[in-house]
N, C-alpha and C positions, 0 to 999 in steps of 0.2 A: 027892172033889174039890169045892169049893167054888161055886156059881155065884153069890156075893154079887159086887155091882157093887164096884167100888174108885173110889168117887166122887172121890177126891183126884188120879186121873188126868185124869179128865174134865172136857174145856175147855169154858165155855159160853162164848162171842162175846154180849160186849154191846153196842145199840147206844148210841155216845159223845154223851154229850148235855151237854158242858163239854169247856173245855179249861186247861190250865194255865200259867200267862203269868209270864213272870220280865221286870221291866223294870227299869232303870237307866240313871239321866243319863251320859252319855257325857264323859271327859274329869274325873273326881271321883278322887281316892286319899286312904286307902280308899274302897272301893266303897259307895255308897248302893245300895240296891235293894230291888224288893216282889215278890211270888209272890202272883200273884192266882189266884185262880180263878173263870172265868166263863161261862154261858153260851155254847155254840156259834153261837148263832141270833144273838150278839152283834154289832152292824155295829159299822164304822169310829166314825160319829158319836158311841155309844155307850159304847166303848170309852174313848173321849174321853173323857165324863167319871167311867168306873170310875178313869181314870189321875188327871185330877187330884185325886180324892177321895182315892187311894191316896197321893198326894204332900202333900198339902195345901194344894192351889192352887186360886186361888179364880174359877178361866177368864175372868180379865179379857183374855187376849190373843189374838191371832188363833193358830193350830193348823195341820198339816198333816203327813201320813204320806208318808212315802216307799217306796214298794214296787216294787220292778225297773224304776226310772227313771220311774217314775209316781207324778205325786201326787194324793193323794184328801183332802177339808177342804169346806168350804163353798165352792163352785163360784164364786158370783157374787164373794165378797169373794176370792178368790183371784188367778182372768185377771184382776180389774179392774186390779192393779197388775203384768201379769205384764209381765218386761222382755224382748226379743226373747233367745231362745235357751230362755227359762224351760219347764219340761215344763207343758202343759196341765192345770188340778186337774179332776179328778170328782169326782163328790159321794160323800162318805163315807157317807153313810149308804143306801148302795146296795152295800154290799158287806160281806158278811158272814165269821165269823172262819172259817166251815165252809166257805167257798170256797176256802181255803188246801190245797194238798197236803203231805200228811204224810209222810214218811219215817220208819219206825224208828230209834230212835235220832237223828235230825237232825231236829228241829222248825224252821220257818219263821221267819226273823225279819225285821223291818225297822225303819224308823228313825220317831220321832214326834219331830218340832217344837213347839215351844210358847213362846209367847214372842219373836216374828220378832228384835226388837229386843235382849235378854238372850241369844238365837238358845240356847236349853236346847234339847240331839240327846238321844234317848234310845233304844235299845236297846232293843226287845221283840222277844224270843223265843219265841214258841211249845211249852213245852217236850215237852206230850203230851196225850193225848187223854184224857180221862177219863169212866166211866160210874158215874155217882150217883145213890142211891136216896135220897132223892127227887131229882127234875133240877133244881141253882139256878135260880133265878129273875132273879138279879142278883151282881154283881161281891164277890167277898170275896178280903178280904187274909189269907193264911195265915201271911206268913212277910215278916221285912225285917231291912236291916239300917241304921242310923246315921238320924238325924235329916233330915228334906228339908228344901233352900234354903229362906228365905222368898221369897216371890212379889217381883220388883222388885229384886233383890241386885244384879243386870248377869251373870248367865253364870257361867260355871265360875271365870271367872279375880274377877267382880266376888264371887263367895261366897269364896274362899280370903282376899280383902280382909277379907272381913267378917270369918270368922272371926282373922284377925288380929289386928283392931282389938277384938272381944272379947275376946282370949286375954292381950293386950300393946299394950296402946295406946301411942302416943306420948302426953306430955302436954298437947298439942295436939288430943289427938283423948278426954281424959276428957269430954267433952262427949256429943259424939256416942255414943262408948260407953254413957253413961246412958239416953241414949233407944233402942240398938240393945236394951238389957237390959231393955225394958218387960215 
């Protein structure tokens, strides 16, 4: 009888020091999207700008998270405009992605704002928890797919304009298309 170990049974529990993040503009067909991977220790504010980096947006506008009827963003530019009934904003960068509860299988998601004005929703999920030798240090893009809006388009509906007016302009609009193909 044998008493070698069968180490391919054996579970080691590591502890999760990243987690894995799938985000996509809400209201796009096909689907745009990035699969980041980021630090856990990673807050809200943070996050902010792994996303715009991940997008290619270049955080000219004001921002804000929506998490179970709570918003979190830069506090003082937030209430200054809030209109009665608005949720209260906290400050994002006082809350971190490892605050989040995880479920097997059902990772956490919520919504990022960007853009009030364009009003771009986006979709981040949480997908899982990961443990990395060595532990990131900052946000990376693993995985995507289709090209992101430019910054300024107007929103879901002002980017399908765009790409139109790229694709099939009117003749009225070879103008404009020259300068949108800079």
């Amino acid at each position: 009888m044998s008493t070698k170990t069968d180490t391919s049974l054996r579970t080691v529990w590591e502890e999760p020091n990243a987690v894995q993040i799938k985000v996509k503009p809400d209201d796009i067909e096909p689907p745009i999207w990035r699969r980041l991977v980021v630090p856990l220790t990673t807050t809200l504010s943070e996050l902010h700008h792994i996303l715009q980096a991940a997008m290619g947006w270049t955080d000219s506008h004001l921002h804000q998270f929506e998490i179970g009827g709570l918003r979190y963003g830069d506090p003082d530019m937030l209430n200054q405009d809030r209109f009665e009934g608005d949720a209260q904003a906290f400050d994002a960068s006082e809350v971190r992605l490892r605050d989040f509860q995880f479920r097997y299988g059902d990772g956490p998601s919520f919504v990022y704002v960007y853009d009030f004005g364009d009003d771009w929703r986006h979709t981040v999920r949480l997908e899982k928890l990961l443990a990395l030798s060595p532990a990131p240090k900052t946000g990376t893009c693993t995985e995507g797919a289709r090209c992101c809006p430019p910054e300024d388009v107007g929103g879901p509906h002002g980017y399908f304009e765009f790409l139109r007016v790229l694709l099939s302009p009117e003749p009225d609009e070879l103008e404009e298309q020259k300068h949108l193909k800079r």
